[in-house]
C-alpha positions in Angstrom: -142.7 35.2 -35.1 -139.8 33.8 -34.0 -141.5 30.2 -34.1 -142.7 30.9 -37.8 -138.9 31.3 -38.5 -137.3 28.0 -36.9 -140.4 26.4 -38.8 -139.1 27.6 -41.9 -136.1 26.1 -40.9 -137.1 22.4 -40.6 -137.2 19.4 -42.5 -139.8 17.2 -42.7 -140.6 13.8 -43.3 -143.0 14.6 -46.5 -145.1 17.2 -48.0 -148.1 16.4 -45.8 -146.1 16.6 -42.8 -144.7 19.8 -43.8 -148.7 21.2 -44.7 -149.5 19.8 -41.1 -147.5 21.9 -39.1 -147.6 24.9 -41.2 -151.6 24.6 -40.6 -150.8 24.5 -36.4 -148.3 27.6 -37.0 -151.0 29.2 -39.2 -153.3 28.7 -36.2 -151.9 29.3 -33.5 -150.4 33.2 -34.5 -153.9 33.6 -35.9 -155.2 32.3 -31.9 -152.7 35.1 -30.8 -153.9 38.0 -32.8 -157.5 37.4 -31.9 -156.2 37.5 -27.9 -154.4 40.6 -29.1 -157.5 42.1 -30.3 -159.9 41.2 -27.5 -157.3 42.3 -25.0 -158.1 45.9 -26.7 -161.4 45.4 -26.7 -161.2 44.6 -23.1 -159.3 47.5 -22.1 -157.7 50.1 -22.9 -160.0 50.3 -25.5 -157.4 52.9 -27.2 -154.7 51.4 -29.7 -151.3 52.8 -28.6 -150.8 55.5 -31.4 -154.0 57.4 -29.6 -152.5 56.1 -26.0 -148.9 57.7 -26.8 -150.5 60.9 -28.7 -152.5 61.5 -25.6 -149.6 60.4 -23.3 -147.4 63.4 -24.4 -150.0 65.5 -24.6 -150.1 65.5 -20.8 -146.6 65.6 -20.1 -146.5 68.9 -22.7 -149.4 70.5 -20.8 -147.6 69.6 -17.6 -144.8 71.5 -19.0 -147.0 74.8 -19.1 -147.1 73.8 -22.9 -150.4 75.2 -25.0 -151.8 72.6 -27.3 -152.8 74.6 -30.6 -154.8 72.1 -33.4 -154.3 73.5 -37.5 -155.7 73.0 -40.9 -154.5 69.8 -42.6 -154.9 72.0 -45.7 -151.8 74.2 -46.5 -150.9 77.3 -48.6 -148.6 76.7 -51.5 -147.1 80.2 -50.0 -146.6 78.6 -46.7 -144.1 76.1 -48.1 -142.2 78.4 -50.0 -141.7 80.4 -46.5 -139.7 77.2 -45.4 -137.9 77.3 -48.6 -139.9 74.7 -50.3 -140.3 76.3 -53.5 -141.2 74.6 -57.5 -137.5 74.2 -57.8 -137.5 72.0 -54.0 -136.5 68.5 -54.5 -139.1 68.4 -51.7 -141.8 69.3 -53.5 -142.0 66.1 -55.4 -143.4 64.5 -51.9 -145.9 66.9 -51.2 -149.3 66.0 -52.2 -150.8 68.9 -54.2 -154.7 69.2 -54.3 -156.4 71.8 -56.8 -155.0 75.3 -56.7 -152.4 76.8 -54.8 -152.5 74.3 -52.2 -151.6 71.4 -50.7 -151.4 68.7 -47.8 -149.2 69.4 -45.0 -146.0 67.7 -45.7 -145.1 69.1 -41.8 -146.7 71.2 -38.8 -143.8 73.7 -39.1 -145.7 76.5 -41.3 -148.9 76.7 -39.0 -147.2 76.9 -36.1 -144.7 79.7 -37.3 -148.4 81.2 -38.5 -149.8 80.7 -35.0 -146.6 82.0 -33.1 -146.6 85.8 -35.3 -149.9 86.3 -33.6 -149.4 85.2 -29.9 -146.4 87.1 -30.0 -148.1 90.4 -30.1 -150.3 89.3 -27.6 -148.8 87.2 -25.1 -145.8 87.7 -22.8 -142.6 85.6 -23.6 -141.9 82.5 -22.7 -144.5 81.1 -24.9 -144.8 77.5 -25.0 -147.1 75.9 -27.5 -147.3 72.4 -29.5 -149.2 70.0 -32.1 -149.9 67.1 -33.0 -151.4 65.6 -36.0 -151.1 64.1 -39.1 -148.7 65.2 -42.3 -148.9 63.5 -45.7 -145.5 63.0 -48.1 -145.0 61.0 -50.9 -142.6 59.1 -49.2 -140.5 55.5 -50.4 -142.7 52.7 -49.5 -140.7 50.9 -46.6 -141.0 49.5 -43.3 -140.0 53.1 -41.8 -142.0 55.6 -44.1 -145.8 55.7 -43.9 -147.3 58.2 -46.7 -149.6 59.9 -43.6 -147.6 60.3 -40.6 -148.2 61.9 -37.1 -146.4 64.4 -35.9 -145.7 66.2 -32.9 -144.4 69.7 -33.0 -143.2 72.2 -29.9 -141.5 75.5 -29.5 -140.8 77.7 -26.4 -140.1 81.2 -27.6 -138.3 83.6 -25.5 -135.3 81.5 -23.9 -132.1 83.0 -22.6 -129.9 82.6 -25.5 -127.6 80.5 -23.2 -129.7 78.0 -22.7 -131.6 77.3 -25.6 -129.4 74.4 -26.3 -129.8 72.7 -23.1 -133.8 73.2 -22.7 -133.8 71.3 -26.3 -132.3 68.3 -24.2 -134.9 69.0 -21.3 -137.6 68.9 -23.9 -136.6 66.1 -25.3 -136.2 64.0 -22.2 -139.7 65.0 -21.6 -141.1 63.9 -24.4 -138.9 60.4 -25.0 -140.0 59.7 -20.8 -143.8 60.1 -22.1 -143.2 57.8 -24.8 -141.7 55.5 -22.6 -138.1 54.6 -24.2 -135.0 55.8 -22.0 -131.9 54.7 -24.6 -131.8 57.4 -27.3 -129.0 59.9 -28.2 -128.2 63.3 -29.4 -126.5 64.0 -32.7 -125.9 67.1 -34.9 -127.0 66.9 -38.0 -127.8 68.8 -41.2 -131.4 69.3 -42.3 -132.7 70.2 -45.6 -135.0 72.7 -44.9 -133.8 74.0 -41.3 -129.5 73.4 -41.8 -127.7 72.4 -38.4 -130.0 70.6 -36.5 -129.9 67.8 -33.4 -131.5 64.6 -34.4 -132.7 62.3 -31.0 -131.9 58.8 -32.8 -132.1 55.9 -31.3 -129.0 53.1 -33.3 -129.8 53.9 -36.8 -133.4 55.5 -36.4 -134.3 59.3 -36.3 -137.0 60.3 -33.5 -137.0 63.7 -33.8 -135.4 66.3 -35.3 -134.5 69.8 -33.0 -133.6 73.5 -33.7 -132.8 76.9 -32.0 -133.4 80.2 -32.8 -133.5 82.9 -33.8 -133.4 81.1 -37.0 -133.1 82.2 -41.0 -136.7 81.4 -41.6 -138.1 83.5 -39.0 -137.5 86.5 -40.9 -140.2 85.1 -43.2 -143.0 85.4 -40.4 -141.9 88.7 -38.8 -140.3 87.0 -36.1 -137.4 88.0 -33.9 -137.0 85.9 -30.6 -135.0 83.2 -29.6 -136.7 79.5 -29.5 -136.0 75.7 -28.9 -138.5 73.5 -31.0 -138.6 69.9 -31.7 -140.5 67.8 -33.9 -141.2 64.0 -33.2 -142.7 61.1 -35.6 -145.1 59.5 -33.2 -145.0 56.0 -35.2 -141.5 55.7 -34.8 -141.8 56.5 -31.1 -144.3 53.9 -31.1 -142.2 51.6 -33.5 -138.5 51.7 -31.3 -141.1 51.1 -27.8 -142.5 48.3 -29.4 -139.3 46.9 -30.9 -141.6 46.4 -34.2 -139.7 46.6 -37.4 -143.0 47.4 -39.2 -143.8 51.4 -39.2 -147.3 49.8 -40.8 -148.4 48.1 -38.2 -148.5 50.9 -35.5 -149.5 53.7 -37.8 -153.0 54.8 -38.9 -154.1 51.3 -41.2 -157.1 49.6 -42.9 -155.1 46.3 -42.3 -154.3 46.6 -38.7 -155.3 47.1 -35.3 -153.0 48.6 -32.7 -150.4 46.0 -34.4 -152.7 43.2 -35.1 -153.3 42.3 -38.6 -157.1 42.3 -39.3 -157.0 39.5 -42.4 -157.1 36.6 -40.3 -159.7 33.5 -40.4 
């Protein structure tokens, strides 16, 4: 990429000159995304949004972590439980399908869903997660993807002393499996949880953490203190990679774990 630019840069002797070297250019990052793809093709056969999904799941499981998998297809009434009602500015972005329902816009619902029932029947801590995809409406830029992958976790049951710190544990855990050590912890203000501690990484947000009990809770029947954290796998993947294309490592028709597939 780099040599594209300082091409771009040059001056050349005349037009055919010029048509010359852009041809070799053309070539040559063409020759580099075909050794890109065969090197998938020659192992690990997985492109690195699967790799990293699979990646934390091990380190969550490792963590005594259950792995719970949810409709895509959400209740209208689940979204309202997290405050996302008709009068949501959020509820422009959700994509509504026939009825009272919808995409998942986030994993939050489901697992609140999923919790109210293993909290009758297991004993606290309870430590599940999820990953998979969510759909918004979102701006059309090089950091928002209108399907996205999430990953979700919550430990229910902490000592309310050190709910705070085992969001830090649990985040370590998860930015070590995604491989990128230079991240920080901020407060923050979310729209649909309030205070929060975003993991950001300069100007880009991670992940997105809470503790409990919470004001939403009540909506589920639940009382019980929590840590929870929700990560965007394609911008894990994006700040590893030091890609400034979301596009290119998300779920694509145009690309292959970050090679473009429109090439002679």
């Amino acid at each position: 990429m780099r040599a594209a630019f300082s091409v771009c840069e040059e001056e050349f002797e005349s037009s055919s000159a010029r048509e010359r070297q852009f041809k070799a250019l053309e070539k040559e990052l063409a020759d580099a995304l075909k050794l890109r793809l065969q090197a998938l093709r020659d192992g690990p056969r997985r492109p690195a949004l699967l790799g990293l999904q699979r990646d934390i799941e091990d380190a969550l499981c490792g963590e005594s972590f259950v792995q719970v998998a949810t409709p895509i297809i959400l209740a209208k009434k689940q979204l309202e439980k997290m405050s996302i009602g008709d009068g949501h500015h959020l509820s422009s972005q959700v994509f509504w399908l026939e009825g009272d329902k919808c995409l998942r816009p986030m994993l939050a619902p489901n697992l609140y869903s999923v919790s109210m029932d293993l909290l009758r029947i297991w004993e606290k801590p309870i430590r599940i997660f999820e990953i998979g995809s969510c759909f918004r409406k979102e701006s059309q830029g090089n950091r928002h993807l209108n399907e996205f992958t999430m990953c979700n976790l919550v430990e229910w049951g902490l000592p309310e002393e050190t709910r705070t710190e085992r969001l830090r544990q649990l985040a370590h855990v998860v930015m070590a499996a995604a491989g990128i050590d230079e991240y920080e912890i901020e407060e923050t203000n979310s729209e649909v949880y309030g205070p929060s501690l975003d993991i950001v990484q300069g100007d880009t947000e991670l992940a997105s953490g809470n503790i409990g009990p919470h004001f939403l809770d009540a909506n589920w029947g639940i009382r019980s203190t929590w840590a929870g954290l929700g990560f965007g796998l394609e911008r894990l993947l994006m700040t590893r990679e030091k890609t400034n294309n979301i596009h290119s490592v998300g779920k694509s028709l145009s690309y292959l774990d970050g090679a473009r597939l429109k090439i002679n």
